[in-house]
C-alpha positions as CSV (number, residue, x, y, z in Angstrom):
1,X,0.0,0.0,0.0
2,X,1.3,3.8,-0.7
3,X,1.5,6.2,1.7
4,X,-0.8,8.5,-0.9
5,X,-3.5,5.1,0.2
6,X,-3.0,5.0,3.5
7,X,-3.4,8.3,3.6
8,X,-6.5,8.6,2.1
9,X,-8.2,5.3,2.9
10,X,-7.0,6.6,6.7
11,X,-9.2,9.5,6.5
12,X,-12.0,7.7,5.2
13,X,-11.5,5.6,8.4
14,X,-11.5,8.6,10.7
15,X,-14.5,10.1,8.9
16,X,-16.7,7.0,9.4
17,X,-15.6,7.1,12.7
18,X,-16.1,10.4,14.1
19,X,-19.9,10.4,12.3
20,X,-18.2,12.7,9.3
21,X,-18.9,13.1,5.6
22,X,-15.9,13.4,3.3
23,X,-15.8,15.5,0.2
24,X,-14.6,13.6,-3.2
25,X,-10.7,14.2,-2.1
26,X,-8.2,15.0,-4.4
27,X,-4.6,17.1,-3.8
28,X,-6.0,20.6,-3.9
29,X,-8.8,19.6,-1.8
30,X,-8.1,22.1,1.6
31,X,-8.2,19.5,5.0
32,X,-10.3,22.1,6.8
33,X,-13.0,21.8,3.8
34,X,-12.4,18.0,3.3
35,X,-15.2,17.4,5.9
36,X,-13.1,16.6,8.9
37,X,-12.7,19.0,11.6
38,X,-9.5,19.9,13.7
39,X,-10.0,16.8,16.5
40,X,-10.8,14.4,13.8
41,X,-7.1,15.5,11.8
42,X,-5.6,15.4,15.0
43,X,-6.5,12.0,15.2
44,X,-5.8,11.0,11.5
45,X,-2.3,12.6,12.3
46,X,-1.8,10.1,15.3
47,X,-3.5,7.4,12.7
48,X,-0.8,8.2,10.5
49,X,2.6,8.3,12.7
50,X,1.3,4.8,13.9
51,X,0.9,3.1,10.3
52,X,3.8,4.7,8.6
53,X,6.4,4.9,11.5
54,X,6.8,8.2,10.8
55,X,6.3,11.4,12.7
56,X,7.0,14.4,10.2
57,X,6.3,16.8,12.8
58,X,8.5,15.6,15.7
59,X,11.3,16.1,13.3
60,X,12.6,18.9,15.0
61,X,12.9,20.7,11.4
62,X,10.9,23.5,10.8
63,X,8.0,21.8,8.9
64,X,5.3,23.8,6.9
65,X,1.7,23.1,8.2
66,X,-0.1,20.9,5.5
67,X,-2.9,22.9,4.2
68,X,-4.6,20.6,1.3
69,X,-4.9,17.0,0.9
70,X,-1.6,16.6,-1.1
71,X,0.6,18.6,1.6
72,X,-0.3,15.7,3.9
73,X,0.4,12.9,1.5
74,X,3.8,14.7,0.3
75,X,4.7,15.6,3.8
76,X,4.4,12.0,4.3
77,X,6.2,10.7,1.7
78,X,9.0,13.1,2.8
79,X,8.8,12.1,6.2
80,X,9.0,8.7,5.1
81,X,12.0,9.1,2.3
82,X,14.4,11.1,5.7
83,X,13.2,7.7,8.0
């Protein structure tokens, strides 16, 4: 699986979850309009560090807050690439 999957199918996970309904997501797609609110990507971002053994924020590097879909996936696959 990809971490672009995980990502994705991840959110769908904490959507169905947290009672949430998802917009179609694509890259552009901004997290705060994607139909999960701030405790439900705090939870996807706990999700995430636990299924791809990677923490992109506890880097200690100055990392830019993700803002759409595909700054999570790429910050990610970053994340992922330094590991």
């Amino acid at each position: 699986m990809t971490i672009r999957s995980t990502v994705l199918d991840q959110m769908a996970v904490v959507a169905k979850q947290q009672n949430k309904v998802l917009v179609p997501l694509a890259d552009g797609v901004l997290l705060l309009e994607s139909g999960l609110d701030s405790l439900c990507l705090a939870i996807l971002v706990a999700t995430l560090d636990d299924e791809l053994g990677v923490d992109p924020f506890g880097s200690g590097d100055d990392v830019a807050i993700p803002v759409t879909v595909g700054d999570l996936v790429h910050l990610y696959e970053a994340a992922a690439v330094h590991s």
